[in-house]
Structures are given as structure tokens and as C-alpha cells.
C-alpha positions, 0 to 999 in steps of 0.5 A: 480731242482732249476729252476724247483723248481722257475717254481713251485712256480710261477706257485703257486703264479700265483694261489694265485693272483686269490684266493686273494679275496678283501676286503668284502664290503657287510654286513653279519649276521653270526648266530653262536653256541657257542661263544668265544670272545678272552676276556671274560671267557664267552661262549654265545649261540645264538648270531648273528654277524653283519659284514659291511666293513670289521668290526664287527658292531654288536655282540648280540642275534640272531634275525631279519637280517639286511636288504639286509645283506647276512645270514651265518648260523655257528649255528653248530659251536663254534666261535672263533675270528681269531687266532694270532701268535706271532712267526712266520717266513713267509718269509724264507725257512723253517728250514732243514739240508742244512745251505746254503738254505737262501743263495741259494735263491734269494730275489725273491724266498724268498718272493714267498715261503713266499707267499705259506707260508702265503697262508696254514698259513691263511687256519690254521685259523692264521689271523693275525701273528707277523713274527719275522725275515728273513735272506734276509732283508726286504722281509718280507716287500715285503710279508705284502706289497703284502698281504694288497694289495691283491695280495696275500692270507695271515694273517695279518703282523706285520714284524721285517724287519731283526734281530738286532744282533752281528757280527757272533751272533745268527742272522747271518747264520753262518758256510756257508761262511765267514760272509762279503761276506754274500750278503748287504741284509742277514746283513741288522741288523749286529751291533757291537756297541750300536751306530751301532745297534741305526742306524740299528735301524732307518733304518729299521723302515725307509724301512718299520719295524712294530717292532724290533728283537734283539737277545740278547741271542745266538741261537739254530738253529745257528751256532757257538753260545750258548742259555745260552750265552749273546750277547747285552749288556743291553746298546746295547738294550737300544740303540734299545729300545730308538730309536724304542720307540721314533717312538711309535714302540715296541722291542722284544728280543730272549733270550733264557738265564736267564741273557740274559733275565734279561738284555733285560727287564731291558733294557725295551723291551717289550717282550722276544721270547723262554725265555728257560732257564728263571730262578725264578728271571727272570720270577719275573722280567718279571712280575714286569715289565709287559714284554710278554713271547713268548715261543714256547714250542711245537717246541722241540719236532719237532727239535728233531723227524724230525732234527733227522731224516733228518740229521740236525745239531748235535749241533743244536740237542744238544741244543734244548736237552738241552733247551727243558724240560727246557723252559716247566719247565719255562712256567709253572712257569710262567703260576703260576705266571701270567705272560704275555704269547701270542702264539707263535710257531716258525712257519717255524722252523716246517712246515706253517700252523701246527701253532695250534699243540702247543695249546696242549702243552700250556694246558698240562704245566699249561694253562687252554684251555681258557687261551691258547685260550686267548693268541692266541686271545685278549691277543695276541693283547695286546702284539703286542698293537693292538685293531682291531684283536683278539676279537669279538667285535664291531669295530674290524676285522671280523676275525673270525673261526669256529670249529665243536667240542668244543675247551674248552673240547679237545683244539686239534680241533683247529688244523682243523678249518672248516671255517675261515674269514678274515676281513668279507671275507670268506676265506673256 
């Protein structure tokens, strides 16, 4: 099965080389409905985009095209820049009852299921995603590296390269086998020490790490570990902080405890993944310290309907009951007092490119459809400290979406998009 299994997925991949287009060298004049700029509050009709290599040149009344430009007529469509996630897992298997799924794999599946992963990720309408940690080191790498070269379709990839976590902590896969006989490549960030983990640092950003994961808090989805407990120390993060800073790379921190969370934005990290358990102090701190909240508030309910009927793990279950309310509770808090919020799902937790479902749960807990639009868009790009995705403006990427029905007054059409484009190539 397992053989068969490779045969299919290659059989995938080799499909994916054809559909992985190169870069648009040809200038487009795209002729939209309503407009969404991923910035302003502002919905404009009647606006034409000019895209020339890549980028947007031009956003403006829709009037004479340029010359020899290729027409693309979205009149009947809202318009929307490329969306962006923060939290997603594109190089892994996928979560499922079988803890042992990780270790099964090779490096080399890993990164193939990857490919398939990122290929339904950008069909979603996701053209650009932060893929916050794999189990096999590294592969993560290997999948951003073969997308930019235009091996493979997939979103743009911000990778953590592997997790910054303790010994048997809330990044290590637990309960399979002992831990050191785990292969060298699923312990890349294993760190007992604040001098460890400055080390494990360095090496990853060294092998190809756009930002670091730590996993300051325990986890849900591991075993052996507790959300509410804490795992680093705020001098164990601060060793991170400072050697990632020091290379102009930013941090973030699973945390999904309050004192975990309290500890990771005194420690000067820049944003906090799930937060679930954010208590008034920490959410007040996150807002005094401008950190962003990635919380994936949708994904509970997941964990509960299918973990349950697929036999997952009771203890898994039983902290994504006790964690899931509760972070919803916290997210609107955190909505009320303008915290820094991006989208972010856990995508790979639930299945690839079912990313947009949690746009409904951002609005029912506190978001207007604008802000959650907002926060997938240019808000999302601010987090990740990147001025070339996320908005309709001159000099960004021409990563754009286009929806028939209008997202502002039923913000579940995001989850089908009609068309996407990924730096000015039509993608469907």
C-alpha cells in the first residue's frame, strides 16, 4: 500500500511540473467589478489593474488599455488581493490517528505530499502562506525552494524550517518511539539549553529558515505535553529572539498558556501562534507590545467532529475540548481591544486548501467581514513584515482573486473562489 501510495504521489507531482506555469512576462489589463484593496476600508467600482512582470504597475479608472496589453474582463467579480495564511503546515502529512504517520514517511514523500498540498492550498485562492514547522527538518525548504523555481504550483513560502523545542516538548512527535532514536532530521531544533536552542537557531536560518517556531507552551496535538504548561523559559526565548533578530529574521512562539504567552512577548517575540488560553493581562500585553495573535479559531471544531470519528487520540481530544471555547472567548477579547490579529488556520491539522472555512468563525467572534478580510490581506503582510503581497497597489505582486458574490455581506464565498493569479499568471 505504502508503495502504492509513493507511485500516486509521483504520478502527482509529475502532473504538477506541467501545471507549474512560469512567471507572466506579459502585460495584462484586468477590468474588475468591485474592488477590495487588502488596506483601505474602500470599495471601488470601475477599476482597471495594469499588471507588467510580475507586479501591479497600475490601479485606476478603467479606461484606454495599454497597448499590446492582454484584456481580462473580471467586471462580474468582487476583486480581492491574494490571500495569505499565516498558519499553515505544507510539508507534513497531515494530522490522523496513526501518531507514527511523520516517522513512516521518508523525506522524500514528505516533501511530495507537500507539493500536492501546496498545489489545492493555491487553487483556494491562498497565494501566499507562513508554513510554520514540519517534523522532518527541513523539507519545508525543499517545497518553498522547488515553488520559486517553478518546479511545482504552490503559494508563496515563508518556512520555519523545523521547531525550537525542548526535549519530549510540544514539538517533538512523542509517544511513537523513544525520542533519540527519532531520525537526526525530526530533532533538527530539539534544545535543552538557552545556549542550545541560540545554536539550533543559527543553524537553521543558516540551511534556509525565513523566520523561527519556538514552542513555548505544550501542545494540543502532542503527546505527553499540556497547553496551559510552560516549556521555554523567557531567557530560552530571548536566546532565540536575539540571535534571529541579529540576522533581521523574525520569531514566533506557540503559546497556547497565558503565562507561556506573557513570557514569549516579554521576551520580545513577534507574534504568538493559538494564544487559546490568553488571559486580560496577556492579551493587554500583546497590545502594549504591538505583538500579532495567530489563532486559529476554526480548527476546534474540526479536531472535535472528525478526531472523533476517526479514533484520534483521547488526550488530543481532550485538550482541544478544554482549549477551544476558551481561545474564541479570548479572540473576541482581543478583537475589542485591537490587537494585532492575521489569519491563520493550522492548515494540515484539517485538510489543505479548506484554509478559507475560518473567515466565518473570525466574523462570528467579533470581526467585521472587512477586518477578517483585512487580515488575511495587508494586515497579514505587516505580520509577516512583507510589502510585496497582500494588497492592490502599484509594486506588489499581481496576486489577485475573484469572487462572484460579494464577501462583505456573506464572507463564506471566500471558501470558492472562481479565479486566482499568482504574480500576474492565471492560476484558474
Amino acid at each position: 500500500m505504502r508503495r502504492l501510495r509513493f507511485e500516486y504521489l509521483t504520478t502527482a507531482l509529475a502532473a504538477a511540473f506541467v501545471a507549474a506555469a512560469p512567471a507572466s512576462a506579459e502585460t495584462l489589463y484586468i477590468q474588475t467589478g468591485r474592488l477590495i484593496d487588502g488596506i483601505s476600508n474602500e470599495v471601488r467600482t470601475g477599476q482597471c489593474i495594469t499588471v507588467e512582470a510580475e507586479r501591479i504597475k497600475a490601479v485606476g479608472p478603467c479606461g484606454k488599455a495599454p497597448d499590446s496589453a492582454k484584456p481580462i474582463d473580471w467586471s462580474g467579480f468582487n476583486v480581492l488581493p491574494g490571500l495569505i495564511d499565516l498558519h499553515t503546515h505544507l510539508a507534513d502529512l497531515g494530522q490522523s490517528a496513526d501518531l507514527a504517520a511523520p516517522l513512516k514517511a521518508s523525506p522524500a514523500e514528505t516533501v511530495l505530499v507537500g507539493a500536492r498540498n501546496a498545489r489545492v492550498t493555491l487553487d483556494a485562492g491562498f497565494t501566499s502562506v507562513r508554513d510554520v514547522g514540519t517534523y522532518r527538518g527541513l523539507t519545508d525548504v525543499t517545497l518553498r525552494n522547488a515553488i520559486e523555481r517553478g518546479d511545482v504550483p504552490g503559494p508563496r513560502m515563508w518556512v520555519a524550517g523545523a521547531y525550537i523545542t525542548i526535549p519530549k516538548g510540544g514539538g517533538e512527535l512523542n509517544g511513537v518511539v523513544p525520542n533519540e532514536q527519532l531520525p537526526p532530521d525530526m530533532r533538527l531544533g530539539v534544545a535543552a539549553t538557552p545556549e542550545e536552542a541560540a545554536i539550533k537557531t543559527a543553524y537553521l536560518l543558516d540551511h534556509g529558515a525565513d523566520f523561527i517556531k519556538t514552542i513555548a507552551t505544550g501542545a494540543v496535538l502532542a503527546i505527553g505535553t499540556e497547553p496551559g504548561a510552560v516549556e521555554l523559559s523567557e531567557d530560552y526565548l530571548r536566546a532565540v529572539v536575539k540571535v534571529a533578530h541579529a540576522r533581521g529574521k523574525r520569531v514566533t512562539a506557540h503559546a497556547h498558556g497565558a503565562q507561556g504567552i506573557k513570557n514569549a512577548i516579554r521576551a520580545g517575540v513577534d507574534s504568538i501562534e493559538h494564544a487559546s488560553l490568553a488571559d486580560e493581562q496577556a492579551l493587554q500585553l500583546a497590545k502594549a507590545h504591538g505583538t500579532w495573535l495567530a489563532m486559529d479559531i476554526y480548527n476546534g471544531t474540526y479536531i472535535d467532529d472528525v478526531g472523533t470519528k476517526e479514533g484520534w487520540p483521547e488526550e488530543y481530544l481532550r485538550k482541544n475540548r478544554e482549549t477551544t471555547d476558551t481561545q474564541r472567548v479570548a479572540f473576541r477579547r482581543a478583537v475589542e481591544l485591537g490587537v494585532n490579529i492575521g489569519y491563520a488556520t493550522d492548515a494540515g491539522v484539517y485538510p489543505h486548501g479548506l484554509n478559507a472555512r475560518q473567515f466565518r468563525n473570525m466574523v462570528k467572534y467579533g470581526m467585521t467581514p472587512m477586518q477578517a478580510i483585512q487580515s488575511a490581506t495587508g494586515r497579514a503582510s505587516v505580520e509577516m513584515g512583507r510589502d510585496d503581497i497582500g494588497a492592490i497597489v502599484p509594486g506588489r505582486y499581481a496576486d489577485l482573486v475573484a469572487v462572484k458574490a460579494d464577501p462583505l455581506a456573506d464572507i463564506s464565498v471566500l471558501e470558492k473562489i472562481d479565479h486566482v493569479m499568482k504574480g500576474g499568471t492565471l492560476v484558474r
